[in-house]
C-alpha positions as CSV (number, residue, x, y, z in Angstrom):
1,X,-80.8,37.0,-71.8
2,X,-81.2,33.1,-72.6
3,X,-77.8,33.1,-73.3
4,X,-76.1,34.1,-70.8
5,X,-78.7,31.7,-68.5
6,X,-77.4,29.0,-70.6
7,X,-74.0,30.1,-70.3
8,X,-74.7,30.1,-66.8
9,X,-76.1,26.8,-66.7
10,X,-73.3,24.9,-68.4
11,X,-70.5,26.8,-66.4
12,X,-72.7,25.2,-63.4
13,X,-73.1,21.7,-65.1
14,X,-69.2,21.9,-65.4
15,X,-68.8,22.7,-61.8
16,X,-71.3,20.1,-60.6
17,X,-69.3,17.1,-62.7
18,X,-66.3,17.8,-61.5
19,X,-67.8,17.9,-58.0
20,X,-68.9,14.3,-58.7
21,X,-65.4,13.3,-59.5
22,X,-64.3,14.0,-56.0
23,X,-65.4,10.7,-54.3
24,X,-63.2,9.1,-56.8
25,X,-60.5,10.8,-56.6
26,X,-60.0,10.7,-52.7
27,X,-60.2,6.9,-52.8
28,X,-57.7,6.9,-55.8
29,X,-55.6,9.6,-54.7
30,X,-55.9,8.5,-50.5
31,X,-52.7,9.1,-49.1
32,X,-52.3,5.4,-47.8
33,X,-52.4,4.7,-51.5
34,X,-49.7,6.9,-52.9
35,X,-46.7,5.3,-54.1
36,X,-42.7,6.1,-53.5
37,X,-41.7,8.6,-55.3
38,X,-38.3,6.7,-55.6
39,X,-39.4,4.6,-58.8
40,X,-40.5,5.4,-61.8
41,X,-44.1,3.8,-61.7
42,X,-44.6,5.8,-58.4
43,X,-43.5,9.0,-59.3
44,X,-45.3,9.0,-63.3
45,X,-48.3,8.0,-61.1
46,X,-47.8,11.3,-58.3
47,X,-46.8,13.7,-61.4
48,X,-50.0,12.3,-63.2
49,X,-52.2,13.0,-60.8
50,X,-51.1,16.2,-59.4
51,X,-51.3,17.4,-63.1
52,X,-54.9,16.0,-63.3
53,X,-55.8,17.5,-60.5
54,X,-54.7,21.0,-61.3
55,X,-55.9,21.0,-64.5
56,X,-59.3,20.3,-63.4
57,X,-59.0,23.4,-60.5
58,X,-58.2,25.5,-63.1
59,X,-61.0,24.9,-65.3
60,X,-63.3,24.9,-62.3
61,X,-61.7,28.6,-61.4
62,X,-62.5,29.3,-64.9
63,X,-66.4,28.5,-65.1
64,X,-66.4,30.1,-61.7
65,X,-65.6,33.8,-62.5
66,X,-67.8,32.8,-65.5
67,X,-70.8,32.7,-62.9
68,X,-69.7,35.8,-60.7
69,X,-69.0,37.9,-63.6
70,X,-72.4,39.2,-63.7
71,X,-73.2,38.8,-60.2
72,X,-70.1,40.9,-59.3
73,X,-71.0,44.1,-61.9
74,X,-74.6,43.6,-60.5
75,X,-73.2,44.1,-56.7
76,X,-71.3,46.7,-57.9
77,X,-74.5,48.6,-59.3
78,X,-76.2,47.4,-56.2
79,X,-73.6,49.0,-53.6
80,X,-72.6,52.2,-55.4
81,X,-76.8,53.0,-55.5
82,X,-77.0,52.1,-51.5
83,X,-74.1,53.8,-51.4
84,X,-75.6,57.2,-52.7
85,X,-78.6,56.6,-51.0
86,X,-77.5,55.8,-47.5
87,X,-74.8,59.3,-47.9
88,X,-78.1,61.2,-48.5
89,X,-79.6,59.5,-45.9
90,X,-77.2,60.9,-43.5
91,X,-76.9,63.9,-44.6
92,X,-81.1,64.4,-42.8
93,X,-79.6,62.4,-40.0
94,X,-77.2,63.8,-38.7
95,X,-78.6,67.0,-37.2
96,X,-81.4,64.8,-35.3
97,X,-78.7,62.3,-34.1
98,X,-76.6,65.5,-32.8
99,X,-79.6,66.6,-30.6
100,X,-81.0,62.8,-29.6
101,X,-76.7,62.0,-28.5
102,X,-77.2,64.9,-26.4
103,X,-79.9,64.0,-24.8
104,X,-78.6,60.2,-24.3
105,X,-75.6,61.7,-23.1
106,X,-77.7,63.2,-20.2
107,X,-79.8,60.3,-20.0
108,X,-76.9,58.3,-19.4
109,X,-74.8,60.8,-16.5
110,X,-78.4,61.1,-14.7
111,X,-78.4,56.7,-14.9
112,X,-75.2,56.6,-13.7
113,X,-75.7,59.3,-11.1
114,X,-78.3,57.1,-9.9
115,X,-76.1,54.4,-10.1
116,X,-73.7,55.8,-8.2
117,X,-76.5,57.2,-5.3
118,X,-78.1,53.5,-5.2
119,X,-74.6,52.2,-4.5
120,X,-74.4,54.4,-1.8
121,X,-77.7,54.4,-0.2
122,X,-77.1,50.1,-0.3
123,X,-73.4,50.8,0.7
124,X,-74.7,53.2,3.4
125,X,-77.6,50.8,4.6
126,X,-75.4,47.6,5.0
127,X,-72.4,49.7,6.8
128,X,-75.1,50.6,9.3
129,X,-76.5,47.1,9.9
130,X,-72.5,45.9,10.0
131,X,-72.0,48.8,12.6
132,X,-75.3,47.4,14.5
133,X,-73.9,44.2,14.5
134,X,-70.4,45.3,16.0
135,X,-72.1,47.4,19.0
136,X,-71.9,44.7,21.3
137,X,-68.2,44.2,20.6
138,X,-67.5,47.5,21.3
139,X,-69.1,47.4,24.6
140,X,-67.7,44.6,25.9
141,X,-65.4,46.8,28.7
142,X,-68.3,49.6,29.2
143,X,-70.2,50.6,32.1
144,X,-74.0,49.5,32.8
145,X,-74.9,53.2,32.2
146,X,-73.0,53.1,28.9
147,X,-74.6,49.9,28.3
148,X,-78.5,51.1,28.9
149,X,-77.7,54.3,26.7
150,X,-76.9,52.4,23.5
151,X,-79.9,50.2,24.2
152,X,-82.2,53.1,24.1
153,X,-80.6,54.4,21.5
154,X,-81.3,50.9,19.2
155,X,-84.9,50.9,20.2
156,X,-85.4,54.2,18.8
157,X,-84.3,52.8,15.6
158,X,-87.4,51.7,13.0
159,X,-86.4,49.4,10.3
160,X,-89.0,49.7,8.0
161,X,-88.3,53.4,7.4
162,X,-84.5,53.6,7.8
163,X,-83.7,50.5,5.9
164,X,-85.8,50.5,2.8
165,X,-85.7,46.5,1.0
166,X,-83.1,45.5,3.6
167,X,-85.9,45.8,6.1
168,X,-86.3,42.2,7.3
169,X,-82.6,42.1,7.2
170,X,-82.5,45.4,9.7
171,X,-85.4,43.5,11.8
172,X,-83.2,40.4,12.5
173,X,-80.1,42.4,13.2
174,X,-81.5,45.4,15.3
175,X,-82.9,42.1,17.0
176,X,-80.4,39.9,17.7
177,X,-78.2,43.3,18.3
178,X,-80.7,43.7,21.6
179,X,-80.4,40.5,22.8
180,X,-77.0,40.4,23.0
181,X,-76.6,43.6,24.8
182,X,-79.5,43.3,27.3
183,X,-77.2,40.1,27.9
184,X,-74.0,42.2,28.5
185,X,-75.4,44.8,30.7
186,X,-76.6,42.3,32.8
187,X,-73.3,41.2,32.8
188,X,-72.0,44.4,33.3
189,X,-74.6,44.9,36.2
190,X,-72.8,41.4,37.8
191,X,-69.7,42.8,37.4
192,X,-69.4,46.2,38.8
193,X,-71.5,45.2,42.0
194,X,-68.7,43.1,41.9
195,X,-66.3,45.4,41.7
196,X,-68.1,47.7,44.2
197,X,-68.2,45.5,46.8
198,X,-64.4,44.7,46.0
199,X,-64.1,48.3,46.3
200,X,-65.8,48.7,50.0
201,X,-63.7,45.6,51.3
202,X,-60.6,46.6,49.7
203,X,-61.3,50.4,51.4
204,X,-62.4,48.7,54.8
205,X,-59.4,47.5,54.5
206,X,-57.3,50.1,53.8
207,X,-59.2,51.9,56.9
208,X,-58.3,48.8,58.7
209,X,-55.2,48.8,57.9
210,X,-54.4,52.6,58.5
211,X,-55.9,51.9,62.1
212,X,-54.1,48.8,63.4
213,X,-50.7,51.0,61.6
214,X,-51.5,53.9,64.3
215,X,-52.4,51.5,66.8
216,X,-49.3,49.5,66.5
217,X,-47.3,52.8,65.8
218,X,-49.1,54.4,69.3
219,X,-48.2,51.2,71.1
220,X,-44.6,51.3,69.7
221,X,-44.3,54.5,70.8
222,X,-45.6,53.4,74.3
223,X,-43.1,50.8,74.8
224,X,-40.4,53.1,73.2
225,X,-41.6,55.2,76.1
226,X,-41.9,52.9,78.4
227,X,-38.1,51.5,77.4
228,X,-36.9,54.7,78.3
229,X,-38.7,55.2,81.1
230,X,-37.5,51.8,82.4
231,X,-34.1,52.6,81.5
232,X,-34.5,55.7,83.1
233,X,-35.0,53.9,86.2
234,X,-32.6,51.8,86.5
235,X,-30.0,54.2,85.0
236,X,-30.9,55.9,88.5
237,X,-31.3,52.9,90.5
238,X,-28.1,52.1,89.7
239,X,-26.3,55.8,90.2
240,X,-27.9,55.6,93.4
241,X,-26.5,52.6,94.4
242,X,-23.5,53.6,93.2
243,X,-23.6,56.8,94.6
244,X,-24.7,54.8,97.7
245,X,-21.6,52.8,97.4
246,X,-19.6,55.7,97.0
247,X,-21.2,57.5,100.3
248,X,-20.6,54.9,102.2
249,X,-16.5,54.5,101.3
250,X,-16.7,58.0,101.5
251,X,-18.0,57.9,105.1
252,X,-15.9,54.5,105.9
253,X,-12.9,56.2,105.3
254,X,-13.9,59.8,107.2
255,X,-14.8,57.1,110.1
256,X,-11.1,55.7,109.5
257,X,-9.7,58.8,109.9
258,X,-12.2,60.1,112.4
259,X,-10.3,57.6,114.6
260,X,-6.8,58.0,114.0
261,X,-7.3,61.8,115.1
262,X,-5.4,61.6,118.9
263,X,-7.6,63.0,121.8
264,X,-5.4,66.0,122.2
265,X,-6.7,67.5,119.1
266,X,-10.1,68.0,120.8
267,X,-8.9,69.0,124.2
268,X,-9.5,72.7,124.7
269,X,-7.4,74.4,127.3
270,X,-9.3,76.6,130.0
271,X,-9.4,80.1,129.4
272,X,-6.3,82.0,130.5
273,X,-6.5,85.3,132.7
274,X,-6.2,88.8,130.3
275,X,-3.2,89.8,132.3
276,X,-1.5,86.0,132.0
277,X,1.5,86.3,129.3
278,X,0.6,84.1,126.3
279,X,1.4,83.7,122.8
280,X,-0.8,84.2,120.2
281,X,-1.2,80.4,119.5
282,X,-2.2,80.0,123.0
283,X,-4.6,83.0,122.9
284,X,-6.6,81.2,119.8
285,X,-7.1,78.1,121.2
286,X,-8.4,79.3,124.3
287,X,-11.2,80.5,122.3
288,X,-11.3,77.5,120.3
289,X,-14.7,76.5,121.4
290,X,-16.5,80.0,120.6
291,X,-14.6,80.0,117.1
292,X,-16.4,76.6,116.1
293,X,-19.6,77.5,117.7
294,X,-19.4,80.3,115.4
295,X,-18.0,78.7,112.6
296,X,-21.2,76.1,113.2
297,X,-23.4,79.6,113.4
298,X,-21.6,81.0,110.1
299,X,-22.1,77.7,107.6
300,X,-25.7,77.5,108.3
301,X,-25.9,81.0,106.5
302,X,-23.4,81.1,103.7
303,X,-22.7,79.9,100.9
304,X,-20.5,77.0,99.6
305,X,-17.8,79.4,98.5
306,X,-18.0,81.5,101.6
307,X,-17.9,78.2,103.5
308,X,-14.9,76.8,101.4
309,X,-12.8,80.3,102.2
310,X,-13.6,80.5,105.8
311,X,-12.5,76.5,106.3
312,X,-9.1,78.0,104.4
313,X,-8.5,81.1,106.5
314,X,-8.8,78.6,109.4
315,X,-6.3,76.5,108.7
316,X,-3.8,79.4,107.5
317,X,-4.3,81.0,110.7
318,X,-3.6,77.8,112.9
319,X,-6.9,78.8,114.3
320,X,-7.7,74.9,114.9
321,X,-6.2,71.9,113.4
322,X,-7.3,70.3,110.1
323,X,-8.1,67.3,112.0
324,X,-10.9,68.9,114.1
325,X,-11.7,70.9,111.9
326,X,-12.3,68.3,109.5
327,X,-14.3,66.0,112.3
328,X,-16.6,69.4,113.1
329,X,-17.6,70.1,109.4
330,X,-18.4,66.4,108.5
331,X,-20.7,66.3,111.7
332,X,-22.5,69.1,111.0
333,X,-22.6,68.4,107.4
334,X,-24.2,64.9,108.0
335,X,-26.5,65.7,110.9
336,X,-28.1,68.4,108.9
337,X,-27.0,71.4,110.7
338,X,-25.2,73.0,107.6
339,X,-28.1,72.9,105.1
340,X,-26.3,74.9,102.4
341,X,-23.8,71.9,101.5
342,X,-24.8,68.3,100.7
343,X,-22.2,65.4,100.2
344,X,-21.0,64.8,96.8
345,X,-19.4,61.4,96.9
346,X,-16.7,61.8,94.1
347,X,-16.4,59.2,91.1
């Protein structure tokens, strides 16, 4: 046993010189000292060294495994007796750590499960208080009524039970979240009186409207009337001044002819004796003046056509001239003895 600690020690005392050698050598063997290896003197002096050098890691290496020899077989012992031990060791474990993984393994799913559920609940809680916070934007086109509900409906809400730790959060939004719509439905209040009263006007005027329409369609209807009314008027002012016109040319010219008709045409000769030889001529115009008395007698009873062929057979029979005949009908035609026929001045 003293030997091999004083082998021990003077493989270490080797070691330890050598060690002391090193200052000296860097300063001797510092690279801004080393020669060119292109002359003799500086290449003996790099081959020199670098074979001092190894010779001396060698024989360090050497009283090195020296040392570990015995501290290697000793770790060997050492690890191949843990080694036996810890197997064994195992062997008692291994059904315990089987049960106690199963029970870390459900453990761990009811941690995350947790997990998972506090997410949610936080998740949950802050989407309400974001949804709380958006209210008034979504009312910003709704109704005072609709406006009034969702404020009732917010004060119903209690912060301290709904929104666990995120309660004084939940205070300041439910809040602020009031404020601003007590604000809009005031506004909204404004607005569709507003719009009410713009309502009534606009329907007043509509009503307005509609009645000034009718009263200016009534009075266009009136004038439109009254037009042809007034056209009327003078449609028959002026036939009956032309029909005036007509009359008298009409009764110009009968008076123009009236005069041409020679005084002989209205002589009638005395009546001649029964037994006086006559010709039949002579025999109807001795009766001329009973034939228009009754010719007078037989147009205030007849017709127009009756009239008409009566006049005709006159004058086919010679009875009496045109001529007086003519002056006889237009006498009694325009003093109103012959009520049946009217003059008709022609166009």
């Amino acid at each position: 046993m003293n030997t091999e600690v004083k082998q021990e020690q003077t493989e270490l005392i080797q070691i330890t010189e050598t060690q002391k050698l090193l200052v000296g050598f860097r300063e001797k063997y510092a690279e801004s000292n080393l020669p060119a290896a292109d002359t003799k003197e500086g290449y003996n002096f790099l081959k020199s060294g670098v074979a001092e050098l190894r010779d001396l890691r060698g024989r360090t290496e050497e009283h090195r495994k020296v040392l570990v020899a015995p501290l290697n077989q000793r770790v060997k012992e050492v690890n191949a007796l843990a080694k036996g031990v810890i197997e064994e060791l195992a062997l008692i474990e291994e059904p315990m750590k089987i049960l106690k993984q199963v029970e870390d393994d459900r453990l761990k799913e009811e941690r995350e499960k947790k997990r998972i559920e506090e997410e949610a609940r936080i998740r949950a809680i802050t989407q309400r208080l974001h949804q709380i916070s958006n209210i008034p934007l979504d009312l910003l086109e709704a109704t005072p009524d609709e406006i009034q509900k969702k404020i009732d409906d917010l004060m119903m809400v209690n912060p301290e039970e709904d929104f666990g730790e995120f309660v004084s959060s939940a205070i300041d939004t439910v809040s602020g979240t009031l404020d601003k719509l007590r604000s809009l439905h005031t506004k909204a209040v404004d607005q569709a009186e507003l719009a009410e009263a713009k309502r009534v006007q606009e329907e007043e005027e509509r009503k307005a409207q509609a009645i000034q329409a009718e009263k200016d369609r009534i009075k266009a209807e009136e004038e439109e009337e009254q037009r042809r009314k007034d056209e009327a008027e003078l449609e028959a002012l002026r036939a009956e001044k032309a029909e005036r016109e007509r009359k008298e040319v009409f009764e110009s010219k009968c008076v123009d002819e009236y005069d041409t008709i020679p005084e002989e045409a209205f002589k009638v000769e005395p009546p001649v004796p029964a037994d006086s030889p006559q010709t039949p001529l002579d025999k109807r115009q001795g009766t001329q003046l009973e034939e228009l008395q009754m010719a007078t007698d037989f147009f205030k009873e007849e017709s127009t056509d009756a009239i008409a062929e009566f006049i005709e057979n006159q004058l086919r029979g010679n009875a009496i001239s045109a001529s007086a005949l003519g002056k006889i009908v237009f006498d009694a035609i325009y003093t109103g003895q012959i009520p049946n026929i009217k003059f008709q001045i022609p166009a």
